[in-house]
C-alpha positions as CSV (number, residue, x, y, z in Angstrom):
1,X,0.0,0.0,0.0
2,X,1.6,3.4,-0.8
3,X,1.4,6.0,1.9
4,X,-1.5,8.3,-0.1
5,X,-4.1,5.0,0.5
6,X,-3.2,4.8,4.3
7,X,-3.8,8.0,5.0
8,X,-7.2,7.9,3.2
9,X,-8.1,5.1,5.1
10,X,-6.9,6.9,8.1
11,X,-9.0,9.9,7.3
12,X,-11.9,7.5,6.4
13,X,-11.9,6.0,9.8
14,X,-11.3,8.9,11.9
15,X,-14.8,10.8,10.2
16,X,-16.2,7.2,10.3
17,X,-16.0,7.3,13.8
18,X,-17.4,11.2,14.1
19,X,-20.1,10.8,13.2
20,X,-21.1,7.7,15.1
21,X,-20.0,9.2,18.1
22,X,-22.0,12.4,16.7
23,X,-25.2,10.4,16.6
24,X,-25.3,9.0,20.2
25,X,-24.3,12.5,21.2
26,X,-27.6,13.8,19.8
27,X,-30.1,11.4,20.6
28,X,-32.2,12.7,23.4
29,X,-32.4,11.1,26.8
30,X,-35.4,9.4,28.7
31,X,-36.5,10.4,32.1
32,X,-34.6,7.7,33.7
33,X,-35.3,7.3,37.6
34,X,-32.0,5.1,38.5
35,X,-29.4,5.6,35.7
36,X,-27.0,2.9,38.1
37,X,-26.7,0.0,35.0
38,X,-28.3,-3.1,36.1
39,X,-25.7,-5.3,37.6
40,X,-26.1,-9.2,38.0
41,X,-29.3,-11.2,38.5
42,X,-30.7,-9.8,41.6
43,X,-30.8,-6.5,40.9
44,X,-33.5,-4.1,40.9
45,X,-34.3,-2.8,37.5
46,X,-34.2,0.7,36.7
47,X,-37.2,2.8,36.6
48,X,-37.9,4.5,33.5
49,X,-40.3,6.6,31.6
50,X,-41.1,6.5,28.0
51,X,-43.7,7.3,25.4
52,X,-46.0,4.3,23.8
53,X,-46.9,4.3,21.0
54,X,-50.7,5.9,21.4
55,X,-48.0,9.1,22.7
56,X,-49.2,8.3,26.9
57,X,-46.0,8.3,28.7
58,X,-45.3,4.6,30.4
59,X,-43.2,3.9,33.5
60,X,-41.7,0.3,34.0
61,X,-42.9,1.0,37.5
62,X,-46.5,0.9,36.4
63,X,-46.1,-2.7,36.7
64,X,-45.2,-3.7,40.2
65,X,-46.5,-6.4,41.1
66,X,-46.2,-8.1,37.1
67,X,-43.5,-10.3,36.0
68,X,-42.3,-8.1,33.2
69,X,-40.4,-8.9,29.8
70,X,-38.7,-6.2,28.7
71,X,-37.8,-6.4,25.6
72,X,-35.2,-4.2,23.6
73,X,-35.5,-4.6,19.6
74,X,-35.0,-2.8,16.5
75,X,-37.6,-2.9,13.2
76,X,-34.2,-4.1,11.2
77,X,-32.9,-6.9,13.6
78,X,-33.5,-10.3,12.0
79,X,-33.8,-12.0,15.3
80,X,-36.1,-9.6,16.6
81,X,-38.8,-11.2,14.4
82,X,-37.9,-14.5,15.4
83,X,-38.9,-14.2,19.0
84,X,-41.7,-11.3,18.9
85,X,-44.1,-14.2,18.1
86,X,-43.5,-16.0,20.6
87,X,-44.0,-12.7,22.6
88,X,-47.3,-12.7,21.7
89,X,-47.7,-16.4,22.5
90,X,-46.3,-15.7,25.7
91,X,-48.2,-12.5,26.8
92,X,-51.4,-14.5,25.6
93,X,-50.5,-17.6,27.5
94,X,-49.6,-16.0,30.9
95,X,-51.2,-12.7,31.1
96,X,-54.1,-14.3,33.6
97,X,-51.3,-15.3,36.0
98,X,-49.5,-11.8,36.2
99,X,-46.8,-11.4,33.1
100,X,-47.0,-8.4,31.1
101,X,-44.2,-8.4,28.2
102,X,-43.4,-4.3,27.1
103,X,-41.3,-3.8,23.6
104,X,-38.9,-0.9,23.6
105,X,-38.3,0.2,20.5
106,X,-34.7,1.0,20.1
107,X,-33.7,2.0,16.2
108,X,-34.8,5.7,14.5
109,X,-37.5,4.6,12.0
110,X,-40.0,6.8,13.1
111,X,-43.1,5.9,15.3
112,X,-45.3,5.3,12.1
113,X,-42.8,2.6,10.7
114,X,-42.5,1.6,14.2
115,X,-46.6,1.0,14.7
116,X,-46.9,-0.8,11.6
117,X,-44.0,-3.1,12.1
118,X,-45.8,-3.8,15.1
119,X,-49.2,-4.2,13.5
120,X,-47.4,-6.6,11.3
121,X,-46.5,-8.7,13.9
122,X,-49.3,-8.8,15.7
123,X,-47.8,-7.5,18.5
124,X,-50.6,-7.8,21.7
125,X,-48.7,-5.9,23.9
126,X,-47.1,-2.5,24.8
127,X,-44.3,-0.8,22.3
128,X,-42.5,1.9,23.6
129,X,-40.3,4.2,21.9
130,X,-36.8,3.8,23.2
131,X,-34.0,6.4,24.5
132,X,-30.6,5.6,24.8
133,X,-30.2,6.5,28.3
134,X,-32.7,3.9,29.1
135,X,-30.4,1.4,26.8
136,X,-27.3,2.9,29.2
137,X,-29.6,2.3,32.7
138,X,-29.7,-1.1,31.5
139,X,-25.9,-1.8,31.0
140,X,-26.0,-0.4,27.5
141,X,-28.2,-1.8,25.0
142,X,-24.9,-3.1,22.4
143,X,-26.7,-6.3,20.7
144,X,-30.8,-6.7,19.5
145,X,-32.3,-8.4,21.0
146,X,-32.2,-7.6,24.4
147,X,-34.6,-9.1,27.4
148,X,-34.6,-8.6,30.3
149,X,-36.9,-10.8,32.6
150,X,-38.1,-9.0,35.8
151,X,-39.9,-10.7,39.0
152,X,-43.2,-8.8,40.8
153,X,-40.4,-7.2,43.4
154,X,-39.0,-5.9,40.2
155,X,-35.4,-8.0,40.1
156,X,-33.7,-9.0,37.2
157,X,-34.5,-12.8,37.4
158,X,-32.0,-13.2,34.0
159,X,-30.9,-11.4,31.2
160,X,-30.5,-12.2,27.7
161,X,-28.6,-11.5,24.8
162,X,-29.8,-12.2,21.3
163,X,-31.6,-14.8,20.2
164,X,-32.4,-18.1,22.5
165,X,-34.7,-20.6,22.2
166,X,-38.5,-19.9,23.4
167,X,-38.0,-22.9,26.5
168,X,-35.9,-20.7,28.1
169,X,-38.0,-17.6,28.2
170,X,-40.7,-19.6,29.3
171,X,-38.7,-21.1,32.5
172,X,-37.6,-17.6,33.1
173,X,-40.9,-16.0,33.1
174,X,-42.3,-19.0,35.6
175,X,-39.0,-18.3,37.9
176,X,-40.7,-14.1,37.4
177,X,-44.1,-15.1,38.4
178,X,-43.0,-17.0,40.9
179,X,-45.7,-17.7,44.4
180,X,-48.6,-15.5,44.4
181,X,-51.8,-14.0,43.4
182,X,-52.4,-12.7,39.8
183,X,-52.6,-8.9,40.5
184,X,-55.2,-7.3,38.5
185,X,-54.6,-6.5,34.9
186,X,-53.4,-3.3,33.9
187,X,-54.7,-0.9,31.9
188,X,-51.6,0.2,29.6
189,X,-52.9,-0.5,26.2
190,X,-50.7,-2.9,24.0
191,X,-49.6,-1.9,20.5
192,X,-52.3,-0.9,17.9
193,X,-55.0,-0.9,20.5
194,X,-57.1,2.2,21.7
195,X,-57.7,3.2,25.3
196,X,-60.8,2.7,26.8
197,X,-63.4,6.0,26.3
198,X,-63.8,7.2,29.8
């Protein structure tokens, strides 16, 4: 290589890395209650606020007293679409005893592209739009898809990075439920469905 191609690669590289930097610089940030990342299984899970996609803001607190999956995804990631449907399955099949799954939305396509991904996938449960510093709260959201499964105390019972078979979710979210009474259901509408008239 002569020395005019390294320093184009060099030069390459260095704006490369600009404007990536650039871009996480001026995304805007959530309301995040506990901006501690999550450490190790145990842990409580951050609090933090974000819009759904009807626009009604949505706290992870809201849920207390659930077993939540919360979910981390993209409209772009390939596994994403692997494991939503089983989501669904999931949110269908133990809703009754106290699991509520939430989405968090975490690429730049837009809340339109965003609802009708979700539409598409017949998604039955909340999608919120996603901020980086709730991706930082929760040790920094580096590979999609993210879940993270949460017990009614709201402890991380497990996390998990990319794609894994649907068993193990399902053991997880029994370990979440754990003893107890199904609380009441909550009244957080799930993607692509209206709020009650009041």
């Amino acid at each position: 290589m002569n020395r005019n191609a390294i320093v184009i690669i060099v030069v390459m590289a260095a704006v490369a890395l600009m404007l990536f930097a650039g871009v996480r610089m001026a995304r805007p940030r959530a309301n995040v209650v506990k901006l501690k990342p999550v450490g190790k299984n145990g842990s409580v899970a951050p609090d933090f606020e974000l819009q759904s996609l009807e626009g009604k803001p949505v706290r992870l607190s809201d849920f207390r007293g659930k077993a939540v999956l919360l979910n981390f995804w993209a409209t772009w990631c390939a596994p994403c679409k692997i494991e939503m449907p089983w989501f669904v399955d999931l949110q269908k099949q133990y809703a009754a005893q106290g699991l509520q799954v939430i989405g968090v939305a975490m690429d730049d396509s837009g809340e339109q592209t965003i609802a009708k991904f979700a539409k598409q996938m017949g998604v039955n449960y909340p999608v919120l739009i996603g901020k980086e510093a709730v991706g930082d709260a929760y040790g920094g959201v580096e590979f999609l898809p993210t879940t993270f499964i949460i017990d009614r105390q709201g402890k991380v019972v497990d996390r998990v990075f990319g794609l894994v078979g649907r068993s193990e979710f399902e053991d997880n979210i029994k370990k979440a439920l754990g003893p107890g009474t199904p609380p009441a259901q909550a009244s957080i509408p799930s993607a692509g469905e209206k709020e009650p008239a009041r």
